[in-house]
C-alpha positions in Angstrom: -98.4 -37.6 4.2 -95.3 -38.9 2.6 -94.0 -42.1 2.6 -90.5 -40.7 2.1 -90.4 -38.9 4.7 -92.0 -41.3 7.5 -89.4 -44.0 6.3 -86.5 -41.2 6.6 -87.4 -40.6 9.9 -88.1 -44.0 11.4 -84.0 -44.5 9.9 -82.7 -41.9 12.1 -80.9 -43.6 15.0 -79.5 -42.1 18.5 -82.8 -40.1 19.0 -84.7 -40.3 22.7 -88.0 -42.0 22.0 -90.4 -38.5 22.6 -88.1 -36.8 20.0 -87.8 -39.5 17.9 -91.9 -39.2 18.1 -92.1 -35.0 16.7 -90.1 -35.8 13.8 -91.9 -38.5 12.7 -95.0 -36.5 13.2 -93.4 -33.3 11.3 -92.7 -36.5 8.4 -95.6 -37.5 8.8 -96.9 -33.8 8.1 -94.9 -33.5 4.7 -96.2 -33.2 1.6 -93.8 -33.8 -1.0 -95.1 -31.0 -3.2 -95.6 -28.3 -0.6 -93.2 -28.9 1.9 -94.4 -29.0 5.9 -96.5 -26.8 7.9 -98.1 -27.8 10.6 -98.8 -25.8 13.8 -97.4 -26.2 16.9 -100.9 -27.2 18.7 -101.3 -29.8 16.1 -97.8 -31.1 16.3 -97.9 -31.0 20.3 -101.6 -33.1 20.0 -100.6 -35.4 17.6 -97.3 -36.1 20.2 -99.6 -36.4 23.1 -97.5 -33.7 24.6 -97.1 -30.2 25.8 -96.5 -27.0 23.5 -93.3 -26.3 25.5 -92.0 -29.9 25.8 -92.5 -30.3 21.5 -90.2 -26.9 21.3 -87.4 -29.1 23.3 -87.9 -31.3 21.2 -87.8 -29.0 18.2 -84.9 -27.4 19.2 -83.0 -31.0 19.8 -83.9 -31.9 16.1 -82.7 -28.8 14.8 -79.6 -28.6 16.8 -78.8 -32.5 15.0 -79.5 -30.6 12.2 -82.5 -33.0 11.2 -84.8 -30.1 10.2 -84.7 -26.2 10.1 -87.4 -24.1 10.9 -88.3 -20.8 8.6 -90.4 -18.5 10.4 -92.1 -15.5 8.3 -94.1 -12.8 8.7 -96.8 -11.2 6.1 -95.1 -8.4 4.9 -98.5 -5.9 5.0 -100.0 -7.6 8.2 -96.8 -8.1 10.4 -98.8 -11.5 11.6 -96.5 -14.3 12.1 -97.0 -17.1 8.8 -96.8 -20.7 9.6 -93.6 -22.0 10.2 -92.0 -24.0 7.4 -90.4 -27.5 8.4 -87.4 -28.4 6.4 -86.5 -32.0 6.5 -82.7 -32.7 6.5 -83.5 -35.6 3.2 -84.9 -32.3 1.5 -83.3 -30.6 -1.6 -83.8 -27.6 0.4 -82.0 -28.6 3.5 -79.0 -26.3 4.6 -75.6 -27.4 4.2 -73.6 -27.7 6.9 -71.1 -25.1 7.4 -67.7 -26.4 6.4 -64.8 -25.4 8.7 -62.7 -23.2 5.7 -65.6 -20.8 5.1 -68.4 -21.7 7.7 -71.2 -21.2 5.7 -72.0 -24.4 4.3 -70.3 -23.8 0.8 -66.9 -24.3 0.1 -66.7 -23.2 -3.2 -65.3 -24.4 -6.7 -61.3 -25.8 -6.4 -60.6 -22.6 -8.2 -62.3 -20.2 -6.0 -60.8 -22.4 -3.2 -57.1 -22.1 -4.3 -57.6 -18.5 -5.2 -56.8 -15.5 -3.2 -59.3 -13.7 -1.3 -58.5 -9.6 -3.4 -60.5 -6.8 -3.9 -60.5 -7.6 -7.3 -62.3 -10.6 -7.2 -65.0 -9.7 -4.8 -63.6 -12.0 -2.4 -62.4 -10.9 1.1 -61.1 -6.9 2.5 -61.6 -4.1 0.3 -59.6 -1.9 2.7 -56.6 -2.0 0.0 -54.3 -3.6 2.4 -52.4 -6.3 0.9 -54.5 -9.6 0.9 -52.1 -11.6 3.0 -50.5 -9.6 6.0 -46.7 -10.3 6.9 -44.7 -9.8 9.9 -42.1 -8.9 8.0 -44.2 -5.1 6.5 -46.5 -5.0 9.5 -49.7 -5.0 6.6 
């Protein structure tokens, strides 16, 4: 259990009260060393609630980008792992995607003044000049 992470979610605001209830259970799951694992029966008993209703609810809090969910597989067995629960106050936690690159980094203020060339590693390698013009039809 981790304090943290119980007070983190009790802040969250604007949640319906059932939702509100799986992610303080997920916080409630933490542990600040290992991260957050529990399984779907034990999140849905804890919750008082069905398997299918806590995956709405799931899928709500990662939607509000409040957790993410990594789902694995053992490499040698092909069995599905536990699902990892990351907490949005986590170091761990995705960045949201900014709207100039969309993948949640937006770079250094040199690498986002620079122009995208094959030279750099950044953007087409087709050889066509890095920024088209009506005027040559690149």
């Amino acid at each position: 259990m981790s304090h943290k992470a119980t007070v983190w979610a009790i802040q969250q605001r604007g949640l319906k009260p059932a939702t509100k209830i799986v992610l303080w259970f997920l916080c409630d799951r933490h542990n600040p060393d290992f991260g957050c694992f529990p399984t779907q029966a034990r999140l849905a008993e804890d919750a008082e609630m069905s398997v299918s209703a806590l995956n709405e609810h799931l899928a709500k809090l990662e939607d509000l980008r409040l957790i993410h969910r990594v789902r694995t597989h053992d490499p040698r067995t092909h069995k599905r792992q536990a699902t990892r629960y990351i907490l949005g106050f986590e170091d761990g936690f995705p960045q949201d995607p900014t709207s100039e690159t969309g993948d949640g980094f937006a770079g250094t203020d040199d690498e986002q003044d620079d122009d995208p060339t094959p030279v750099s590693g950044h953007g087409a390698i087709s050889g066509f000049c890095p920024k088209p013009s009506p005027e040559s039809g690149d």
